[in-house]
N, C-alpha and C positions, 0 to 999 in steps of 0.2 A: 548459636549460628544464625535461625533467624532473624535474632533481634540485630547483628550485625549487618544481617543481607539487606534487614529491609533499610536502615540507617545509610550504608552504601546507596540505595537507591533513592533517598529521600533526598539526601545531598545533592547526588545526581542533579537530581530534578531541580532543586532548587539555582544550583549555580549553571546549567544548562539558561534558566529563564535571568538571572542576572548578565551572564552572557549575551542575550538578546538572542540569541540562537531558535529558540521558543519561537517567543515574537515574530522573527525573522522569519520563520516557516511558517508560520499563519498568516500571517500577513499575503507571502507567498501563495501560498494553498485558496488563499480568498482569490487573490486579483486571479490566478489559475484557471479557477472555476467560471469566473465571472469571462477571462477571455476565449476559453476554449469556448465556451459555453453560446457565447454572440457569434466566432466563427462557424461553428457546427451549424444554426442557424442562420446563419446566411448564407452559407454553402448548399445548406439542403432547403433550396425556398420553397420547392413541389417536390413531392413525395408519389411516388404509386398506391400508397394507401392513403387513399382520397375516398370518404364515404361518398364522396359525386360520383364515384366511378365503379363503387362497390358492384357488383353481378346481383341478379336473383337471390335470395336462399336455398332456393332448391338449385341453385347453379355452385355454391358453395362449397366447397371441402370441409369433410365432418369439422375438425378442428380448429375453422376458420366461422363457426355459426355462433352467433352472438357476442362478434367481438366487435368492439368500438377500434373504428381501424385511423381514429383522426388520435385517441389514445395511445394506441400500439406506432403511431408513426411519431409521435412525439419522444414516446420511451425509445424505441430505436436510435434515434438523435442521441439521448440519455447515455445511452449505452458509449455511441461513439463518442462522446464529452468524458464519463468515466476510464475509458482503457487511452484514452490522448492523459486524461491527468493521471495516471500509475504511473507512467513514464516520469510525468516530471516532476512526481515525490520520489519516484526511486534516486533520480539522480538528487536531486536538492539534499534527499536525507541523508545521505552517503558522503557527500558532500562535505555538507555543515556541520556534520556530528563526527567525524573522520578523526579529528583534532581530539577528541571523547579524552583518549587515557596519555595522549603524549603532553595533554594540556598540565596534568597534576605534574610531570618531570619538570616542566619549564616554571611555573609558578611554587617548585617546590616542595607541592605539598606532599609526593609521593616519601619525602625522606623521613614525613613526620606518621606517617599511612602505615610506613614500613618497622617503625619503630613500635610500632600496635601489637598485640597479639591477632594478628587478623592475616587467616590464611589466604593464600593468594586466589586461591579458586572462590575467594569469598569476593576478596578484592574486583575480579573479574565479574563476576555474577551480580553483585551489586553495579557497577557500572552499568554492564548491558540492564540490568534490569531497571534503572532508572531512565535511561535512551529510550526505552520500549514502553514505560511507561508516558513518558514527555511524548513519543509520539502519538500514542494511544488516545490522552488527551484530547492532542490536537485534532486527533481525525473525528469525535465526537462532538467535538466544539464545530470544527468545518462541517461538518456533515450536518449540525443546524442550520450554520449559514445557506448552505452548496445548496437547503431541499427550499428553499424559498426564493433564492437566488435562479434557480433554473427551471420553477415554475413561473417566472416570468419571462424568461429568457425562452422557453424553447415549449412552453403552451402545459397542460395538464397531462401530464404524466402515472406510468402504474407504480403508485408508492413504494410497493411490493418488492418490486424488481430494483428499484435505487436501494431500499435498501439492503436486500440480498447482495449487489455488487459493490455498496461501500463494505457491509462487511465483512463478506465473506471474497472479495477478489482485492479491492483498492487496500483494506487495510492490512492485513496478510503480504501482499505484496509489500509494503510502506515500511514495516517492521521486518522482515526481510532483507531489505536492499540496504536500512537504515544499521539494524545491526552487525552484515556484511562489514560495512564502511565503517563502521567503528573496530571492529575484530582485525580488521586488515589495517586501519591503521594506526593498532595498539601496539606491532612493532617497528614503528618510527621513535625515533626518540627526537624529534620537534614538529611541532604543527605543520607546518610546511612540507617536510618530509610525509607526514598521515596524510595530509590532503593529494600528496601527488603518487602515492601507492594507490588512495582512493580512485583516484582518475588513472591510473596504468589497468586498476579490478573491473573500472565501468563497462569493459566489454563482457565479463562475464556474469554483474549487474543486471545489464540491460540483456541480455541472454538468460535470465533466471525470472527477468518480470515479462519477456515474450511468452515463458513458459504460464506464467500467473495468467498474462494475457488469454490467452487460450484454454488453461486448462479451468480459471474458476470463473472466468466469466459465461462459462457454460452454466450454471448455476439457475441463470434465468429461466433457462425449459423448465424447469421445476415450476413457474409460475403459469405457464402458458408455452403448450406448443409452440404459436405464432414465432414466439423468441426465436424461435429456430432460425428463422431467416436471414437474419443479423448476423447470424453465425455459419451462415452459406448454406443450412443443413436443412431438409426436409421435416417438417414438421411431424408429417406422416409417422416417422420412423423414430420421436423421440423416446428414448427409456427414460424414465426419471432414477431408475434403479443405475443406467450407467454411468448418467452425468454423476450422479453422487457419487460415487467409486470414482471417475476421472479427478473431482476436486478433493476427495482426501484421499488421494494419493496425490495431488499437488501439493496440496498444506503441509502432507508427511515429508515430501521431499523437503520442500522449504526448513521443515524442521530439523531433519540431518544434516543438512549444510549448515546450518548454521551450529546445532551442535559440533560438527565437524571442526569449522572454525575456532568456534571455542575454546576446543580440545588445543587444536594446534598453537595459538596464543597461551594458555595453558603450559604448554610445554616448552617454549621459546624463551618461557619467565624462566621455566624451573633452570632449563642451560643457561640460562645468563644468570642467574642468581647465583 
């Protein structure tokens, strides 16, 4: 059974990047980075954390003593750069990869898949698992580019916190949205049909990465009070104890729905079949 599953997703992966599909979203995911990234930046050209403008120390709030505030005004940028790009790998992944399992009906291969001894929840499992893996990829490959790309773009940054929210908010959500859109349009029976059940789910997509938005990009108080800001919330008042419990119980969520999904494409095979 493994050796079947992993084979399913190895496949996956492979004709996903013949496809161009791969590519396609990296390429993507780069010029992304690079545009939100220059906007963010020009939009924010002064900041209130300006060490010119820093108070005293002894005028300081505990939680704001010995923090580099031209750092924490850059990462804030960071911050906004990161939850503008969640958005638009949910949609992209949802998207492009929508077409996932109605692709093997139209090229056929499903009639040869079927003729296998290979059960359908293998069928399925392998699929998504090679989607998740091709995205997964891609967000370790981007997130080389993205951390050098946007310390020039938006000034020296807390490493810390980019990468708590690539990956614990950006790629979560990425694999999420991406596997959505391929489960939802595994009961189309042609590409075209997948792609426009994908775009009929994007409201409930982009209603699942608002929740991502919010609930993991709180992550960052874990680094530093200050974060709190960014997040409208008192710094005073941050638990590191709650935000953890807020972001896995978001991951968790994420992970029922999508199991959910699954289930239900699952079962739509077994009545057609």
């Amino acid at each position: 059974m493994h050796t079947q599953l992993l084979g399913m997703a190895r496949y996956e992966v492979i004709m996903a990047w013949r496809r161009r599909v791969l590519p396609v979203l990296l390429v993507l995911l780069v010029f992304a980075v690079a545009g939100i990234g220059l906007l963010v930046r020009d939009v924010n050209t002064t900041s209130t954390l300006d060490a010119a403008n820093q108070p005293p120390p002894d005028q300081l709030p505990a939680w704001a003593v010995g923090v580099d505030l031209t750092v924490a005004a850059a990462t804030f940028n960071l911050h906004t750069t990161i939850i503008a790009l969640m958005t638009v790998v949910s949609v992209a992944g949802a998207l492009l990869l929508a077409e996932t399992i109605p692709l093997d009906r139209q090229l056929r291969v499903r009639e040869l898949i079927d003729a296998l001894p290979l059960a359908r929840v293998i069928y399925l499992g392998g699929k998504l698992a090679g989607v998740i893996s091709g995205v997964l990829l891609l967000s370790l490959i981007t997130l080389v580019v993205s951390a050098v790309l946007l310390r020039f773009l938006i000034g020296a940054y807390d490493v810390a916190v980019f990468l708590l929210l690539w990956l614990v908010a950006l790629l979560p959500t990425f694999m999420m949205a991406t596997a959505l859109g391929v489960l939802i349009g595994g009961v189309a029976g042609t590409r075209r049909m997948a792609v426009m059940l994908a775009l009929l789910a994007l409201p409930l997509i982009m209603g699942l990465t608002a929740q991502g938005i919010i609930g993991l990009s709180a992550v960052i108080e874990v680094v530093h009070p200050i974060y709190a800001l960014v997040l409208l919330r008192d710094p005073a008042y941050v638990s590191v104890e709650a935000t953890v419990r807020v972001v896995a119980s978001t991951l968790i969520s994420f992970g029922l729905i999508v199991a959910l999904a699954f289930s239900a494409l699952w079962a739509w095979n077994r009545v057609r079949a």
